[in-house]
C-alpha positions in Angstrom: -11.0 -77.0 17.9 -7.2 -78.0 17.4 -5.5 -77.2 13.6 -3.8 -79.5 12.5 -0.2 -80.0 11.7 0.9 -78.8 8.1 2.0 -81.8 6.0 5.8 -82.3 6.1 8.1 -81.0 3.5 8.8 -83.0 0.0 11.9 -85.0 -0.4 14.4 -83.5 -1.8 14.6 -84.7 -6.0 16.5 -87.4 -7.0 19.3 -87.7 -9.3 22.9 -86.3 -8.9 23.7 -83.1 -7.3 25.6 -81.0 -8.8 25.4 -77.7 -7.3 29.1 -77.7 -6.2 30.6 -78.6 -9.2 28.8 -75.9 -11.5 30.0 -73.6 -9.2 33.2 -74.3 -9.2 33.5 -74.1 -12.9 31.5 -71.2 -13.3 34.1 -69.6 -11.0 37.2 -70.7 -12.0 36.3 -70.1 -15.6 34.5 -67.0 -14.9 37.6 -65.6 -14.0 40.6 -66.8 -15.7 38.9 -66.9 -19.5 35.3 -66.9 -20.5 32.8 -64.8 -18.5 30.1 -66.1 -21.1 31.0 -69.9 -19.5 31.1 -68.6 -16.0 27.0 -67.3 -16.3 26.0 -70.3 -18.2 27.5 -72.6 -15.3 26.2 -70.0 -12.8 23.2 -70.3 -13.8 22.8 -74.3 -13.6 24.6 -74.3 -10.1 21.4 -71.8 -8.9 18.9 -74.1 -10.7 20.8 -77.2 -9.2 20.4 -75.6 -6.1 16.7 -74.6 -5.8 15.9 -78.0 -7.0 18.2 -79.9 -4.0 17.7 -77.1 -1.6 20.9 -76.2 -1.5 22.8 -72.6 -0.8 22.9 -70.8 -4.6 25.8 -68.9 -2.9 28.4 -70.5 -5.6 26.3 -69.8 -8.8 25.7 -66.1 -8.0 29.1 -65.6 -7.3 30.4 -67.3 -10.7 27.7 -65.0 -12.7 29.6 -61.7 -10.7 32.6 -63.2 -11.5 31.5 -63.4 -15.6 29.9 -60.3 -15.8 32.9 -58.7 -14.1 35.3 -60.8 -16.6 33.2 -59.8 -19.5 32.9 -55.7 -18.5 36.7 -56.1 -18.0 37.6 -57.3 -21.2 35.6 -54.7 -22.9 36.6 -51.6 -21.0 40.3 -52.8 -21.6 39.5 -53.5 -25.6 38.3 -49.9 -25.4 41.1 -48.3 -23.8 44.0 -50.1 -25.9 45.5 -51.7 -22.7 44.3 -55.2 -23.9 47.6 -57.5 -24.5 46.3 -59.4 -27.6 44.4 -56.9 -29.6 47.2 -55.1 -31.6 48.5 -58.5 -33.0 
């Protein structure tokens, strides 16, 4: 008795893709200003890219990129060395 062949995959879902562009923005804002900004982008770019089967590559590294941003900016508030805290 021959098995037979498992039904082929779903299509991917319709709609526009963007997986690159949350990235992107997570990134670049995850590490010039707002680490909060850089995990909530991060975040859509990996959703964006389970759901088009895509590489989450670019929204993990913009949630690094905020968490490092936002542990930055406190250890530097803590030590003194932040530029505008004394104003």
């Amino acid at each position: 008795m021959t098995t037979p062949y498992p039904p082929p995959p779903p299509p991917p879902a319709r709609g526009r893709d963007r997986t690159t562009l949350w990235g992107v923005l997570g990134i670049v804002l995850g590490l010039i200003c707002c680490g909060v900004f850089g995990i909530v982008f991060g975040y859509l770019s990996i959703r964006d890219a389970r759901r088009y089967g895509q590489s989450p590559l670019l929204g993990y590294l913009a949630v690094a990129f905020g968490v490092i941003n936002i542990i930055g900016g406190a250890i530097l508030r803590v030590t003194g060395n932040y530029p505008f805290w004394n104003d």
